[in-house]
C-alpha positions in Angstrom: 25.2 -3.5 0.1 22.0 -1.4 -0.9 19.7 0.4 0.8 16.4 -0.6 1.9 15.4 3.1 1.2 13.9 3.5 -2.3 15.6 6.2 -4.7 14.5 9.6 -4.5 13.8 9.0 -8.7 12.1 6.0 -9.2 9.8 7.5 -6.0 9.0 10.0 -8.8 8.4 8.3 -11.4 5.7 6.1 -9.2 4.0 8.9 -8.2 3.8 10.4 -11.6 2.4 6.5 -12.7 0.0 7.0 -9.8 -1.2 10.1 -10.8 -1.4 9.7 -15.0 -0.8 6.5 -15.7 -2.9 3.4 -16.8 -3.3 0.6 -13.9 -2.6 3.1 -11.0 -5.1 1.1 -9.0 -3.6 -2.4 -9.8 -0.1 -0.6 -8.5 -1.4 1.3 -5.6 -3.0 -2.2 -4.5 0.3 -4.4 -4.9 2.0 -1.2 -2.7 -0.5 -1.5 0.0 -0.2 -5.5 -0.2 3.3 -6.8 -1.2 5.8 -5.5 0.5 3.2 -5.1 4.0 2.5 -8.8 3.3 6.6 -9.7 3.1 7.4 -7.4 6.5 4.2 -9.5 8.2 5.8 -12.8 7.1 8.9 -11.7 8.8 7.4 -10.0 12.1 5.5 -13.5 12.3 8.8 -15.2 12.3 10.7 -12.9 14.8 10.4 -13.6 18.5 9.1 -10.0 19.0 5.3 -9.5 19.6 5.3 -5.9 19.0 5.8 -6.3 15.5 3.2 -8.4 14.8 0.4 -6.3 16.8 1.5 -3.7 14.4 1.2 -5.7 11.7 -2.1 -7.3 12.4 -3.4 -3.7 13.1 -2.0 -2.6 9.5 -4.3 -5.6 8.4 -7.5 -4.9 10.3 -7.3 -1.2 9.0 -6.2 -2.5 5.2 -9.7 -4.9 5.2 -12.0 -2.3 6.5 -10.3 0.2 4.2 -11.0 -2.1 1.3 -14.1 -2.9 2.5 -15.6 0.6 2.3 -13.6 1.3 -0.9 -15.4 -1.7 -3.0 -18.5 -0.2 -1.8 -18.0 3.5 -3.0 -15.5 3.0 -5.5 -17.6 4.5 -8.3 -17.4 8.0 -6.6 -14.1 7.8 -5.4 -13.3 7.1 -9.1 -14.1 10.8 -9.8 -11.9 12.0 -7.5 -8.5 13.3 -9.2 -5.0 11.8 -7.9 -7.5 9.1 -5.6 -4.7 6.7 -6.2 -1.7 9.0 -5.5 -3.3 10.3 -2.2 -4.6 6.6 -1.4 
């Protein structure tokens, strides 16, 4: 069986994407969204409440994170390797 660990190349290569490539914020937004939005789905259906204030704190800081990015995204676009660091 694999590991739920991701490979110390293909982390690599997503940073380098991140950092020169074309759609790094399209791929740094699925990141922050996909696989937090699969983990939620699961913490919802455990019978654990832990995991889902931690989840629903990840969310509140995502929104307000988005939030203020929408608004100053124009100088944060200036910024080199926004999207790696982000």
């Amino acid at each position: 069986p694999g590991s739920a660990l991701p490979r110390p190349g293909s982390v690599a290569v997503l940073g380098l994407y991140l950092a020169f490539g074309y759609g790094a914020a399209l791929l740094c937004n699925l990141i922050g969204f996909a696989y937090p939005a699969y983990v939620s789905i699961k913490a919802i259906e455990s019978s654990s409440k832990e995991d889902d204030t931690a989840w629903l704190t990840y969310w509140v800081v995502y929104g307000v994170f988005s939030v203020a990015e929408f608004f100053s995204d124009t100088f944060l676009y200036w910024f080199p390797f926004y999207y790696a660091g982000k």
